[in-house]
ZAFI-664109 format. One record per residue (C-alpha): residue number from 1; x, y, z; residue in one letter. Coordinates in Angstrom, 3 decimals. Example, Ala and Ser with C-alpha at 12.3 -4.5 7.8 and 13.67 -1.06 7.14 Angstrom:
REM residues 2
1/12.300/-4.500/7.800/A .
2/13.670/-1.060/7.140/S .
//
This chain:
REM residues 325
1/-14.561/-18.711/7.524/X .
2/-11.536/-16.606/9.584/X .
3/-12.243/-13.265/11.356/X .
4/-9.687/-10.679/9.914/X .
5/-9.271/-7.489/11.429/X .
6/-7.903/-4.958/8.494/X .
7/-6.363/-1.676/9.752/X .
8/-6.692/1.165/7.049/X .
9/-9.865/-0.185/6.137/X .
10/-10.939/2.936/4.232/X .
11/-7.877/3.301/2.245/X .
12/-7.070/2.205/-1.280/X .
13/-5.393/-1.055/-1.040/X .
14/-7.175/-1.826/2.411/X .
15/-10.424/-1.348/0.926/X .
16/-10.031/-3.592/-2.012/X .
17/-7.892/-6.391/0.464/X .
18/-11.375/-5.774/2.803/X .
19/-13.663/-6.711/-0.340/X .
20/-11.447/-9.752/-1.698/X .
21/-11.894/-11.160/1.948/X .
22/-15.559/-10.802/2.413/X .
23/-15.935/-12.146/-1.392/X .
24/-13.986/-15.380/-0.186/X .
25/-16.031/-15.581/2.792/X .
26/-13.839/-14.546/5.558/X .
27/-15.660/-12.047/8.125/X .
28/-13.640/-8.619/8.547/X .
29/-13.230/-6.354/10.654/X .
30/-12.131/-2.484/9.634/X .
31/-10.629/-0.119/11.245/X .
32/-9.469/3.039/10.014/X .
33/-9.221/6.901/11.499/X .
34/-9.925/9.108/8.136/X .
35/-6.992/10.775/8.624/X .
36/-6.744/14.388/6.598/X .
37/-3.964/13.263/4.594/X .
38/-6.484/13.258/1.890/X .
39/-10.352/14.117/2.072/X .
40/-12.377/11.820/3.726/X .
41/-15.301/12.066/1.457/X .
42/-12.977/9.587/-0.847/X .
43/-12.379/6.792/1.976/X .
44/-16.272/7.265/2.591/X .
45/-16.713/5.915/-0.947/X .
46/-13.876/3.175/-1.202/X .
47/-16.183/1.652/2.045/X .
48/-19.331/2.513/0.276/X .
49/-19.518/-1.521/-1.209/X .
50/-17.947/-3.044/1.916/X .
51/-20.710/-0.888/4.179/X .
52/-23.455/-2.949/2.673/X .
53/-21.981/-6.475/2.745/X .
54/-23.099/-8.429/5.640/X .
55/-19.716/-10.103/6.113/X .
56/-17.943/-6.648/7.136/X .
57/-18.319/-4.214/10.506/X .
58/-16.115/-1.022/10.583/X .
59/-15.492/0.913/13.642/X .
60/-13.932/4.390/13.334/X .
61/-10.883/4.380/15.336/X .
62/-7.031/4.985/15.308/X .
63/-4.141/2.089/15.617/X .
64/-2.693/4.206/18.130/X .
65/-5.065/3.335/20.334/X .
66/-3.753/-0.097/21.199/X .
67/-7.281/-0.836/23.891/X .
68/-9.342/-0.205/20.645/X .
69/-7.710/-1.883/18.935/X .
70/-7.475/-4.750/21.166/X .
71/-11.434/-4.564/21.553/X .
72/-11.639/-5.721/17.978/X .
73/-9.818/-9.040/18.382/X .
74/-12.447/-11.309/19.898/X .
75/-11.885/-14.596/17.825/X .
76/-9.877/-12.726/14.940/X .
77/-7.218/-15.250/13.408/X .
78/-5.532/-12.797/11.765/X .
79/-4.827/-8.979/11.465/X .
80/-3.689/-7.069/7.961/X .
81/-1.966/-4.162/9.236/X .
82/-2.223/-1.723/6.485/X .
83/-2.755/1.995/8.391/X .
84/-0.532/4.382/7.735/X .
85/0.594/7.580/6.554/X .
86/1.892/7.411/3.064/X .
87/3.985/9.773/1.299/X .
88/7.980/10.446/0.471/X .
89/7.530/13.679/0.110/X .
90/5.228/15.078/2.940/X .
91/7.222/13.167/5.269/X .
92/10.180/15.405/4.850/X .
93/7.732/17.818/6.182/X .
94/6.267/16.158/8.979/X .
95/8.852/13.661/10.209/X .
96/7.339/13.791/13.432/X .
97/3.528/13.171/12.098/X .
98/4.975/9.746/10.330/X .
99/6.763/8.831/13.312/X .
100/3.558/8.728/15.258/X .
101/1.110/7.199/13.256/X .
102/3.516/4.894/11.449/X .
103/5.618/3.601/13.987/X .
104/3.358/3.879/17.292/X .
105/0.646/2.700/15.781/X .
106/2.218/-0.275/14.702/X .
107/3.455/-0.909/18.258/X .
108/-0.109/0.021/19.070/X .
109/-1.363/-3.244/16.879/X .
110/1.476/-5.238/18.226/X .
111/0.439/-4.827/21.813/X .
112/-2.946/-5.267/20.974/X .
113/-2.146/-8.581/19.459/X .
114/-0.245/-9.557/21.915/X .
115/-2.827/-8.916/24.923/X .
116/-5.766/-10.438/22.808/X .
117/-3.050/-13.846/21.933/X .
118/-3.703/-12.864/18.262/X .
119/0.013/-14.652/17.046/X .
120/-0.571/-14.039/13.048/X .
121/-0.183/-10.422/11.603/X .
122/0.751/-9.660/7.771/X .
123/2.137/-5.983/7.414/X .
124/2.122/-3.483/4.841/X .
125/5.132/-2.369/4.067/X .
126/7.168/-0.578/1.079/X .
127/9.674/-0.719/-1.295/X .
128/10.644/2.664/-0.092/X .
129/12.616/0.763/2.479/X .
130/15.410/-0.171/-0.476/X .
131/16.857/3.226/-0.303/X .
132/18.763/4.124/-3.389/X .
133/22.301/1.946/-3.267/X .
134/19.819/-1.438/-3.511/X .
135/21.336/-3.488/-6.581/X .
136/18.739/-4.257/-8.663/X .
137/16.247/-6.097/-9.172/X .
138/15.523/-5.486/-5.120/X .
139/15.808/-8.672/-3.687/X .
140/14.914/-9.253/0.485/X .
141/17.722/-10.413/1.963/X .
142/19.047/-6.905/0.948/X .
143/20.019/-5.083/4.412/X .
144/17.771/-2.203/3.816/X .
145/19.242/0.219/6.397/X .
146/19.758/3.247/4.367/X .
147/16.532/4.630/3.764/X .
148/16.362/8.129/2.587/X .
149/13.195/9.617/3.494/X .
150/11.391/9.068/6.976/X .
151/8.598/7.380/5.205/X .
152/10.908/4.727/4.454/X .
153/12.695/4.973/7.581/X .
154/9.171/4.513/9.525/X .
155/8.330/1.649/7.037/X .
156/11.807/-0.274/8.311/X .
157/11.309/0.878/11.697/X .
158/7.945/-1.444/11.519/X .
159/9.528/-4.182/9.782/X .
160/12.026/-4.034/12.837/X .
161/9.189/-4.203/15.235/X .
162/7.263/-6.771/13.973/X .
163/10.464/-9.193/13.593/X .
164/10.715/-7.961/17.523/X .
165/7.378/-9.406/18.247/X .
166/8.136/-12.749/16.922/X .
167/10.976/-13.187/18.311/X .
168/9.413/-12.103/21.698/X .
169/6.346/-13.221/21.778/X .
170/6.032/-16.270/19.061/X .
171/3.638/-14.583/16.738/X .
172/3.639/-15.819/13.108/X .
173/4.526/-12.373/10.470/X .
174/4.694/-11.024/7.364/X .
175/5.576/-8.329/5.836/X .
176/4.935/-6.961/2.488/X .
177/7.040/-4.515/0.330/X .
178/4.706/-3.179/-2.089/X .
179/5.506/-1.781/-5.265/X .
180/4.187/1.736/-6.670/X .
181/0.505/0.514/-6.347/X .
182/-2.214/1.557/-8.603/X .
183/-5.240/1.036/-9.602/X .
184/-9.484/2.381/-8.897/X .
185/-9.446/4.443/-5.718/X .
186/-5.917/4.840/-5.879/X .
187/-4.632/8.322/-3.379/X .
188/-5.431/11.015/-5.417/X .
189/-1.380/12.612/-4.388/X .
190/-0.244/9.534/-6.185/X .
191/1.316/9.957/-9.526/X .
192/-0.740/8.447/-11.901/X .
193/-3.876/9.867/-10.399/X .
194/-2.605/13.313/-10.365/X .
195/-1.098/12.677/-13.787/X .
196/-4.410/11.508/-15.204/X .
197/-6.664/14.769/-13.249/X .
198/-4.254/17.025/-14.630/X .
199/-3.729/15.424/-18.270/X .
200/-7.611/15.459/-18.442/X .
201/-8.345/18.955/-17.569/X .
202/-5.897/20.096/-20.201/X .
203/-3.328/20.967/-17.729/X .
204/0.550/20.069/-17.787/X .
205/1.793/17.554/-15.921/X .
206/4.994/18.425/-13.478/X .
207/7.900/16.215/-14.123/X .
208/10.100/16.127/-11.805/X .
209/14.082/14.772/-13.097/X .
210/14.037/14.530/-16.935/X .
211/11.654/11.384/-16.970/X .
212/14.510/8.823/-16.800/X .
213/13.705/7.963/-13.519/X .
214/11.542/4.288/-13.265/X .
215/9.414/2.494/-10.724/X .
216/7.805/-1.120/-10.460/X .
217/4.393/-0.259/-11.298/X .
218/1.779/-2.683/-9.866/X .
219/-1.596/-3.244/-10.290/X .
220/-3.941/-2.860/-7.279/X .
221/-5.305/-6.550/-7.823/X .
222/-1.833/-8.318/-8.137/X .
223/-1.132/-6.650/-4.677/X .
224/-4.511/-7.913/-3.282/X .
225/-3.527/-11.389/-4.558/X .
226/-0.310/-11.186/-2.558/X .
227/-2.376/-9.783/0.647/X .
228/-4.784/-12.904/0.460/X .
229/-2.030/-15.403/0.246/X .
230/0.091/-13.376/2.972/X .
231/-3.509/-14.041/4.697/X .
232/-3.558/-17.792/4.722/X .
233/0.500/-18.235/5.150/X .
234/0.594/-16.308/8.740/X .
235/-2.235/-18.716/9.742/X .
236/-0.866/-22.038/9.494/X .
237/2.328/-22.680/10.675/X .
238/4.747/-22.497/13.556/X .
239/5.834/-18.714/15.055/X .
240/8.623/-16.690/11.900/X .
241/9.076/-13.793/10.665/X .
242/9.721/-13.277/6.844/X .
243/9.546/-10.103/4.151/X .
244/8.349/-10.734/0.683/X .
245/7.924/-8.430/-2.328/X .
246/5.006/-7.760/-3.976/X .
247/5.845/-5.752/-7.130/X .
248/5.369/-6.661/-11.146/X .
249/8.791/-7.314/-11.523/X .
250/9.304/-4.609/-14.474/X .
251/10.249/-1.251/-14.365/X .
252/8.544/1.573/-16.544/X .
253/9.952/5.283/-17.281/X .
254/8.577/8.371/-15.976/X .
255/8.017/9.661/-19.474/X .
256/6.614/6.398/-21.143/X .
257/4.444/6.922/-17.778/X .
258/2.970/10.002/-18.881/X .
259/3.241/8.898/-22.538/X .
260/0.756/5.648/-21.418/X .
261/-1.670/8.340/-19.735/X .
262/-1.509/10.221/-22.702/X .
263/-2.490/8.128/-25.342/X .
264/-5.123/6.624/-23.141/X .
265/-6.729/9.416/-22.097/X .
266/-6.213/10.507/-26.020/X .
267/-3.933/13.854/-25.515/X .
268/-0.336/14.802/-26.173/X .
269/0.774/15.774/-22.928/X .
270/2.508/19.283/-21.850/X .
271/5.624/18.613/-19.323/X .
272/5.950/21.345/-16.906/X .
273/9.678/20.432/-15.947/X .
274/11.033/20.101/-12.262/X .
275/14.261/19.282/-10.624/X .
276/14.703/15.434/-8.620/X .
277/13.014/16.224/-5.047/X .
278/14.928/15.191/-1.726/X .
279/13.832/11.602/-0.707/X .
280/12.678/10.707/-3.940/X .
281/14.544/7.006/-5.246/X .
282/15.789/6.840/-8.986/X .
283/14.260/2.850/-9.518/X .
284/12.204/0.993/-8.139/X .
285/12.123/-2.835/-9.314/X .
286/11.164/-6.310/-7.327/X .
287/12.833/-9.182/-7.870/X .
288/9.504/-11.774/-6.760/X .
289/10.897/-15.074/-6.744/X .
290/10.740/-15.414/-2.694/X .
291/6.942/-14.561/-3.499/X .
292/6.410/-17.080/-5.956/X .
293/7.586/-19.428/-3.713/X .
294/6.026/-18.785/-0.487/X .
295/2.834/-17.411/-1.579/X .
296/2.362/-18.560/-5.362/X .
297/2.333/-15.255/-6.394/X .
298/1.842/-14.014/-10.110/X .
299/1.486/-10.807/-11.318/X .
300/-0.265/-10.377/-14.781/X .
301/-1.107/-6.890/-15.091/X .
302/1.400/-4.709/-17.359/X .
303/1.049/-0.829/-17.101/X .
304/0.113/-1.188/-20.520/X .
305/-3.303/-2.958/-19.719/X .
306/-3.547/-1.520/-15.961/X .
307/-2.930/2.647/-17.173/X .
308/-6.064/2.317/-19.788/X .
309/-7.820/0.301/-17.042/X .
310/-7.311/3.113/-14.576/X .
311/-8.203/5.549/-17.013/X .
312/-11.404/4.020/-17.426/X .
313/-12.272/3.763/-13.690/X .
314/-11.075/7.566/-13.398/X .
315/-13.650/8.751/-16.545/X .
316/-16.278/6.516/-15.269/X .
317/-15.927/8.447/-11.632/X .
318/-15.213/11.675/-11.983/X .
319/-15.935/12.534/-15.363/X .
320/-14.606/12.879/-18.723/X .
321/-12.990/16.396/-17.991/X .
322/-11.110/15.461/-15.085/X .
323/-13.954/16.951/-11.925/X .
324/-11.288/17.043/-9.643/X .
325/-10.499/13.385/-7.243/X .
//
């Protein structure tokens, strides 16, 4: 058994990392701040499972805060650095909000890690790093320096940072570009979530482009079995830094998207059309053969068994009629 600290704790894909890792044995710690980026009643109920298993203590608490932080790392092998604020699209709004919690509060767990002599870290990262001149399928050694949101550009910045650390400081690192995640608890901003409230309720669902655009859609389990083996590769070994992709390794349309919502939620659904917004990429698609190799990683869930899947999880929550997420 490891002690694992887990920053973002409370979020989607932090929550379900926190419960594969107390399933498996591991003891984990979770940290995350509720921040209002969405309503905290929703990260109170991803923890609701994890707040009754006795391999698990959270503590409230934001990665900026590198001393509380560093109080959590007491015999902790490993940390899953997962905080952060998410978005393309709000980060064109708040450039300076990202900055913050994205980029000083990764140097926040760095420092932290490094005062505590915590060497192995695995780090959320995103696809949203790629940019939009990446030939595809997106492979890692691709230089990655045109990102064009801040999002991304904080999400490279911490990449940067973390490679920094190693080479300064010998710690053992790496990071994860994640794929369009989805899955139960997913944010309710995120595109299928919104897609399936809205599609539910009888509303129509905004389109934004004319539906030709396509992302690696990835189910919140594959990414959890990339997160695990992430886990146990930063452990073992000698001080390196490396970047992996976790993605399906498939791309989907926007409007066979919405068409897969559709027929699983059992309605024809109304496009309310919208031009391309600034920031957003026009594909998304991970070439996964580094993660095969280092981590044994294999994806099995196609959008078409993860959308009905999700649509399940969403009836089963909130209701048949779409109660709002």
């Amino acid at each position: 058994m490891s002690r694992i600290l887990v920053t973002g704790a409370a979020g989607f894909i932090g929550s379900h990392v926190a419960e594969a890792l107390v399933a498996r044995g591991d003891e984990v710690i979770g940290v995350d701040n509720f921040d209002p980026f969405y309503p905290r009643a929703v990260k109170e109920q991803n923890l609701a499972g994890l707040r009754r298993a006795p391999g698990f203590r959270f503590v409230e608490g934001d990665v900026r805060d590198s001393a509380l932080v560093r109080a959590q790392l007491d015999r902790t092998t490993v940390v899953v650095h997962l905080a952060a604020r998410a978005g393309v699209r709000p980060s064109i709004e708040q450039p300076g909000e990202y900055v913050s919690l994205n980029v000083d509060g990764t140097v926040g767990v760095l420092e932290a890690m490094r005062a505590a002599g915590t060497g192995a870290l695995v780090f959320g990262s995103s696809s949203s790093v790629y940019g939009d001149g990446a030939p595809v399928p997106f492979r890692e050694d691709y230089p990655a320096t045109a990102p064009i949101s801040p999002y991304a550009a904080t999400k490279r910045a911490g990449e940067l940072l973390c490679a920094t650390w190693v080479h300064l400081f010998g710690m053992r690192t790496l990071a994860l570009r994640f794929f369009t995640v989805y899955g139960p608890r997913q944010r309710p901003d995120l595109a299928i979530h919104a897609f399936t409230r809205l599609l539910s309720s009888g509303h129509p669902v905004p389109r934004y482009g004319d539906g030709s655009t396509e992302r690696d859609y990835t189910y919140v389990t594959d990414i959890v079995q990339g997160v695990i083996a992430a886990v146990d590769w930063v452990r073992t070994g000698p001080p390196a830094f490396d970047i992996v992709n976790l993605g399906e390794s498939r791309t989907t349309r926007l409007d066979r998207l919405i068409a897969l919502i559709g027929g699983a939620l059992g309605v024809e659904p109304r496009i309310e059309e919208r031009p391309m917004q600034p920031g957003d990429v026009r594909r998304t698609f991970a070439d996964v053969t580094k993660a095969q190799r280092l981590l044994g990683y294999r994806p099995t869930t196609t959008v078409e068994d993860g959308i009905p899947r999700f649509v399940r999880w969403y009836e089963e929550t909130h209701g048949p009629h779409g109660r709002q997420a």
